[in-house]
MILO-847712 format. One record per residue (C-alpha): residue number from 1; chain; z, x, y. Coordinates in steps of 0.02 Angstrom, whole numbers, always signed. Layout:
# residues N
NUM A Z X Y
...
# end
This chain:
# residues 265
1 A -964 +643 +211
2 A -1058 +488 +243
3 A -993 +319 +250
4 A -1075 +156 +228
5 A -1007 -15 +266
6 A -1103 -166 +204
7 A -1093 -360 +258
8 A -1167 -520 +243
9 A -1130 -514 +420
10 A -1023 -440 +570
11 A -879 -444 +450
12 A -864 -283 +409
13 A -852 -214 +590
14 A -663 -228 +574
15 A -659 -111 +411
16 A -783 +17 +528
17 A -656 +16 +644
18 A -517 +47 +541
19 A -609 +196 +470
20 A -651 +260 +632
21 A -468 +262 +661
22 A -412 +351 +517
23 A -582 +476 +510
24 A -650 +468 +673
25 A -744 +608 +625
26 A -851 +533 +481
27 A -1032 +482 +503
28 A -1039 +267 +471
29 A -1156 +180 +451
30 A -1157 -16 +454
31 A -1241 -130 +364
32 A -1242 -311 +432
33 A -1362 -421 +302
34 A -1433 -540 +401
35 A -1563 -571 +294
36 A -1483 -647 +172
37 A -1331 -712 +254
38 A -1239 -835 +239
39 A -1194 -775 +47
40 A -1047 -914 +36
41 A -1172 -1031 +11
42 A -1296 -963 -110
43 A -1291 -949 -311
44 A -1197 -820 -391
45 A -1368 -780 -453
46 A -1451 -755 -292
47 A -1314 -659 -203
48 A -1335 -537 -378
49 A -1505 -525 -338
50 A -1487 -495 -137
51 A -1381 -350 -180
52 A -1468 -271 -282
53 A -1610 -266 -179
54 A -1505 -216 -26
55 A -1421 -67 -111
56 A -1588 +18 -160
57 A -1629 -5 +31
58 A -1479 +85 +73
59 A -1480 +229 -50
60 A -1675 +244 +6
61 A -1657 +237 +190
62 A -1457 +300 +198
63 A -1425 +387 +47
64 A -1236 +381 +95
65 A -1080 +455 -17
66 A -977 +309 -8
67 A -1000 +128 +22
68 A -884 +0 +74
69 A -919 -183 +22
70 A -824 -294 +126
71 A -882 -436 +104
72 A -773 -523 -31
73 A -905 -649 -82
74 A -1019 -484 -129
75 A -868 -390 -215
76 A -808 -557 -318
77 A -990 -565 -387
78 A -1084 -392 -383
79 A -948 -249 -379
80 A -941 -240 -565
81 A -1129 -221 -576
82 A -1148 -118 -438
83 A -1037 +12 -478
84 A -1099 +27 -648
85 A -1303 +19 -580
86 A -1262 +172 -449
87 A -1129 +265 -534
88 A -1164 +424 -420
89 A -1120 +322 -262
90 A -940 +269 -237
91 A -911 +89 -189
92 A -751 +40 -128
93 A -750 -152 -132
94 A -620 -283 -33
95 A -501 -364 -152
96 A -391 -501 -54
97 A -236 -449 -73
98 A -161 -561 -174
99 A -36 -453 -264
100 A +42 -392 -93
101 A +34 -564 -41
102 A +145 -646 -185
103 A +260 -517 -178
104 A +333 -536 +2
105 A +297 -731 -19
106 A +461 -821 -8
107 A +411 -983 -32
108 A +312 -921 -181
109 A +146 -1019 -104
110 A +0 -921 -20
111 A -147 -992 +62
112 A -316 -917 +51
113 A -446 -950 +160
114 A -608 -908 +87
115 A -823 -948 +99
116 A -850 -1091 -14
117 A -933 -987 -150
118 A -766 -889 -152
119 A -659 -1034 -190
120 A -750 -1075 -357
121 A -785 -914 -410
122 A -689 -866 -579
123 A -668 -676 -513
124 A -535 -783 -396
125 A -469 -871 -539
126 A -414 -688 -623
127 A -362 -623 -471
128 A -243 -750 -434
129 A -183 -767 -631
130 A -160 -566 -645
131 A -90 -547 -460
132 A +13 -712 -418
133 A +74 -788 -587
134 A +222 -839 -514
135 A +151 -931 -350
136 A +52 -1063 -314
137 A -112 -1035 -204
138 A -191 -1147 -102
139 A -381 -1127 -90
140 A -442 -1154 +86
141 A -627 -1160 +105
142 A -671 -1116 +273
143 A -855 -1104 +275
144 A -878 -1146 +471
145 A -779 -1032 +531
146 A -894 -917 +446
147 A -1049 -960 +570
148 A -940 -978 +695
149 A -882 -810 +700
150 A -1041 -747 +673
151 A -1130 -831 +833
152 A -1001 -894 +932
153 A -850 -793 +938
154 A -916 -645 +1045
155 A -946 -776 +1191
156 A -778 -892 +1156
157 A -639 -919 +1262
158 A -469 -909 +1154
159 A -436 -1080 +1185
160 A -606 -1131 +1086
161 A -561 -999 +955
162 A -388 -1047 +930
163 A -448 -1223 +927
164 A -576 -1187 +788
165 A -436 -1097 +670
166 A -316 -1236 +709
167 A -343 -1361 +586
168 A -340 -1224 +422
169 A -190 -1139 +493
170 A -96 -1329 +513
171 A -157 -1363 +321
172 A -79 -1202 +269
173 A +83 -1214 +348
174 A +86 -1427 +284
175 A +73 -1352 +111
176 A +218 -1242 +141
177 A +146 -1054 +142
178 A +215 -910 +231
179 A +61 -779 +185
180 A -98 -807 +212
181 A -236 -705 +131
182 A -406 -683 +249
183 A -514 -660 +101
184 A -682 -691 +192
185 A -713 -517 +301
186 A -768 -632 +441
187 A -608 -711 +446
188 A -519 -518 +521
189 A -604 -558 +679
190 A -512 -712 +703
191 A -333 -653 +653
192 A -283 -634 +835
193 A -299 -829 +846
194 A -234 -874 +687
195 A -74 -780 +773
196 A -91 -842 +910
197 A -98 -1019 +811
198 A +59 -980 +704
199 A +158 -928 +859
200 A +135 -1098 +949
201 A +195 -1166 +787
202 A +358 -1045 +783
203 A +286 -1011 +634
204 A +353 -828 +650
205 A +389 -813 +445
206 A +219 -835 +425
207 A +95 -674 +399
208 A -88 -632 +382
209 A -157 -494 +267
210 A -332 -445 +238
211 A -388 -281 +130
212 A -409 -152 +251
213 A -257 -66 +203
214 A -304 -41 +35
215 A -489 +11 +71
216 A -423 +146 +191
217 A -305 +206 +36
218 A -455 +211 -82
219 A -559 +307 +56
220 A -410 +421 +73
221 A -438 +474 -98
222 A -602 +550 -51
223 A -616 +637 +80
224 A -562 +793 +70
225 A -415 +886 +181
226 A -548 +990 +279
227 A -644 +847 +338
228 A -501 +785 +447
229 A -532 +942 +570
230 A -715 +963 +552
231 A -870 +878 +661
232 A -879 +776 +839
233 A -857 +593 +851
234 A -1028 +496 +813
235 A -1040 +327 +865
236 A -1057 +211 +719
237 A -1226 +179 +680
238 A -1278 -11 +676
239 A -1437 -80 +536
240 A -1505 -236 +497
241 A -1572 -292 +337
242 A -1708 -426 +436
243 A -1850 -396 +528
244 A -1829 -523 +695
245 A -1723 -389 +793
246 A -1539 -395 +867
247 A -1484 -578 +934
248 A -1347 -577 +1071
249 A -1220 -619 +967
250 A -1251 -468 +866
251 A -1266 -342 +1021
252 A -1132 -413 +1104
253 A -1040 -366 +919
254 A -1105 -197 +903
255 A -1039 -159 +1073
256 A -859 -238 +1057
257 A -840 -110 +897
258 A -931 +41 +983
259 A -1070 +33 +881
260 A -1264 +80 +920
261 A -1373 -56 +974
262 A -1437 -148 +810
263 A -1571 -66 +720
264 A -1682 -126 +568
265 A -1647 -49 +406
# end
């Protein structure tokens, strides 16, 4: 079975990973859109249009089985669309997890840091309404930490990435949360600082959760017993959606997540 993961950006490397982990006998393929990223600052109606166009690329060029959207601008926008425009193809999209989040919340407030376009979008508004009736949930927009991640993180010590979560994780905990939902895919790679963050804090009742754990459920679904035991490990294989090539910051990604060197799509 084939596997596609597809990103506005490196964000999805952490849901590649955690699908290596659990099949690491699957053929990936990843999907970084760096033609079009950012998406948290674009009209719904452009991102619609982006992913269109990016999915017929894929099918063409990939023609995979299943396809993980991770990023959760994409999903809040395009996942209904999508599905229904390529109903042969499964797509498995990122949800925050909300749900899971207000019900270990003991304070009964959750923070959400999110890509601008993510905060306003009413997809979030349901979510929250359906999942966390009972809580309150503080929208966080984090856009920088968006480009951040994407071109500096790879080359950052943890004292500059620490430094660049701090302010977001110190609003969070001043509005009294205890969970915090990563609901920007970018946002995974900086967990390990947001902890680190929390723990100078002593904020050890606090937690992160992103939707990996759910993805990996809805994968589990599909692949079939036999494929656990079948095939050789294949490294990831690593596309992009521009035409100017691989930057650094993108090798040095590909590499961290033992990926292929970049390729155009």
């Amino acid at each position: 079975m084939r596997i596609c993961v597809f990103d506005s950006g490196i964000g999805g490397l952490p849901f590649v990973q955690a699908v290596n982990r659990e099949f690491p006998f699957l053929e990936i393929d990843y999907v970084a859109d760096d033609a079009g990223f950012p998406y948290g600052t674009k009209s719904p109606e452009m991102i619609r249009d982006i992913l269109f166009e990016r999915f017929r690329r894929i099918r063409a060029r990939i023609d995979p089985e299943v396809l993980i959207l991770s990023c959760m601008t994409a999903v809040q926008i395009g996942l209904k669309e999508l599905q229904a425009a390529h109903r042969t193809l499964h797509i498995i999209g990122a949800i925050p997890p909300i749900a899971e989040a207000a019900n270990e919340s003991q304070t009964h407030r959750i923070a959400l840091l999110a890509t601008s376009r993510t905060t306003e979008d009413s997809f979030l508004d349901y979510l929250i309404a359906r999942d966390a009736p009972d809580c309150e949930v503080i929208r966080i927009p984090a856009q920088d930490l968006i480009e951040y991640a994407e071109q500096r993180l790879p080359f950052a010590s943890k004292l500059s990435a620490q430094t660049m979560v701090a302010p977001y994780i110190n609003y969070a905990l001043k509005e009294g949360t205890d969970r915090i939902v990563l609901a920007s895919s970018q946002f995974i790679l900086l967990e390990d600082s947001i902890t680190n963050q929390l723990n100078e804090l002593q904020a050890f009742n606090v937690k992160c959760l992103d939707p990996r754990g759910k993805v990996i459920c809805s994968l589990q679904k599909l692949i079939p017993d036999k494929e656990h035991s079948e095939g050789q490990f294949v490294k990831p294989r690593f596309y992009l959606t521009g035409d100017q090539g691989a930057n650094p910051s993108l090798i040095a990604w590909s590499e961290r997540f033992n990926c292929s060197k970049p390729q155009l799509l």
